[in-house]
C-alpha positions in Angstrom: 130.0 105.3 88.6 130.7 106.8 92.0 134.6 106.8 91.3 133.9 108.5 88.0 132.1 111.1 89.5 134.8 112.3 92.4 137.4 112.1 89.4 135.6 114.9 88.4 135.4 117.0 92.0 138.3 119.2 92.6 139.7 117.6 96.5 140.8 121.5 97.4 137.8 122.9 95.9 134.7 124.7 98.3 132.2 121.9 99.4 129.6 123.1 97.0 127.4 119.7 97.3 127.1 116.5 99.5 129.5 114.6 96.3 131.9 117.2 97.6 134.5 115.1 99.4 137.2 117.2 100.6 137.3 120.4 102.2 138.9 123.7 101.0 141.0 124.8 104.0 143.2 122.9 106.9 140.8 121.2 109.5 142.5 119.8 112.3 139.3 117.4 112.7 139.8 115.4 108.9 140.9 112.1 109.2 144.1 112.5 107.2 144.8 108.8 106.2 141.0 108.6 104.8 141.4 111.7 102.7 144.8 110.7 101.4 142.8 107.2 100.7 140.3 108.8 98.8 142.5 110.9 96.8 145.1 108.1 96.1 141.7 105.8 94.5 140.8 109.0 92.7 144.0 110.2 91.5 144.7 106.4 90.1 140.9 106.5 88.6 141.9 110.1 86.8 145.3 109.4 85.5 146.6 112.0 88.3 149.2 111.6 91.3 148.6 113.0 94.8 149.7 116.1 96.1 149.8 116.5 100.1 150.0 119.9 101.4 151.1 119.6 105.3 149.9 123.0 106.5 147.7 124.8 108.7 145.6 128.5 108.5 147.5 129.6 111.1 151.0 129.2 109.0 151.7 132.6 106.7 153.1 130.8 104.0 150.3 128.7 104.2 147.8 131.6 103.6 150.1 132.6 101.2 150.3 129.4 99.0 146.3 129.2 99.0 146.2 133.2 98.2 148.7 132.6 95.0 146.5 129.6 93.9 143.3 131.5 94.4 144.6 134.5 92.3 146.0 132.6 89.6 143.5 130.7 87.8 146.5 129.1 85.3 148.2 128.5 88.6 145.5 126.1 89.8 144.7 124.7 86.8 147.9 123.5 86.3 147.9 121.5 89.7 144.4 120.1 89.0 145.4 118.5 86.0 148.2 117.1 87.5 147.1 116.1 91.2 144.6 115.6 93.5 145.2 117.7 96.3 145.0 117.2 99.6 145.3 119.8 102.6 147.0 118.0 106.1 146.7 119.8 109.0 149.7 120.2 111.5 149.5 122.0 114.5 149.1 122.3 118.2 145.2 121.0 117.4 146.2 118.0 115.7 149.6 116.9 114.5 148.7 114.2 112.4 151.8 112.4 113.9 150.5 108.5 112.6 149.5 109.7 108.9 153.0 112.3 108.4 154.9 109.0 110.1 154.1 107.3 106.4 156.5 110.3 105.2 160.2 111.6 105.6 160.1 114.0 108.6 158.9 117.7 107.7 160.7 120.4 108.5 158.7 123.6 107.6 155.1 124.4 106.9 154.1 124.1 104.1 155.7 121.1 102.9 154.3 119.9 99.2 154.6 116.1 99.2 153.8 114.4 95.6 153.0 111.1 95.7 152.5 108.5 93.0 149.4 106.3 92.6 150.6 103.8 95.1 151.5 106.2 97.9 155.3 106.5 97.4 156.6 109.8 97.5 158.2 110.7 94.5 159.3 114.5 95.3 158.8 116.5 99.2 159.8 120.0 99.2 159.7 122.8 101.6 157.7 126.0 101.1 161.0 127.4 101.4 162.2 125.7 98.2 160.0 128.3 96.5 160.7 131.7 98.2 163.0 134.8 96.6 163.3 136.8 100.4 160.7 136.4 102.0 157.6 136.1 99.7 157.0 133.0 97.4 157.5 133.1 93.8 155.1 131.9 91.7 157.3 130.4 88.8 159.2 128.1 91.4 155.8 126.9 92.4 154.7 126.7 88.8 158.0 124.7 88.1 157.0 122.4 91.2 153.8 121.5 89.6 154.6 121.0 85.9 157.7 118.7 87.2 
């Protein structure tokens, strides 16, 4: 019952209640390997696969990324229904060095790593992959998430 219930709870969504298991921004304090856990059991109970988004607050096309996802309500919608989504945190705070280790090394914040219901990556791509100069385009990312 519990399983069918976080199916239902959006992992990048506000913490709106305690069934709220995931919060909505980087936090160098989350335990990384727990969260990607939970949204592995979750994303297998929903029929979804995992997206990881290795990150901070501090990182511009970070804020950027969350800011594109915030104003485009297709945008998100389209990555809810196919992933749950967790935010890693990377930075001078926390590196996360024993969870990323699971993962091919990361060269640039953010890095969108999709993972299938077992864990094993199935696509990793650079913010980068998705910028036309310097600003992100939202059809790449749009592209990204329907692929």
């Amino acid at each position: 019952m519990l399983a069918s219930l976080l199916a239902l709870v959006p992992f990048d969504a506000p913490a709106a209640s305690a069934t709220s298991v995931l919060p909505h921004g980087y936090d160098a304090s989350r335990d990384a390997a727990a969260d990607i856990d939970r949204a592995l059991a979750t994303a297998t109970a929903s029929g979804r696969r995992v997206l990881l988004i290795v990150g901070g607050d501090w990182c511009r096309d970070c804020r950027e990324l969350d800011a594109m996802f915030a104003a485009d309500a297709g945008l998100a919608a389209l990555r809810d229904r196919h992933y749950v989504t967790v935010k890693v945190f990377v930075g001078s705070e926390n590196r996360n060095e024993r969870v990323l280790a699971r993962y091919p090394k990361i060269a640039w914040v953010p890095t969108l790593i999709d993972l299938a219901h077992d864990g094993r990556v199935r696509r990793m791509v650079p913010s980068t992959q998705f910028h036309e100069a310097e600003r992100l385009v939202p059809t790449r990312v749009r592209a990204f998430l329907a692929g």
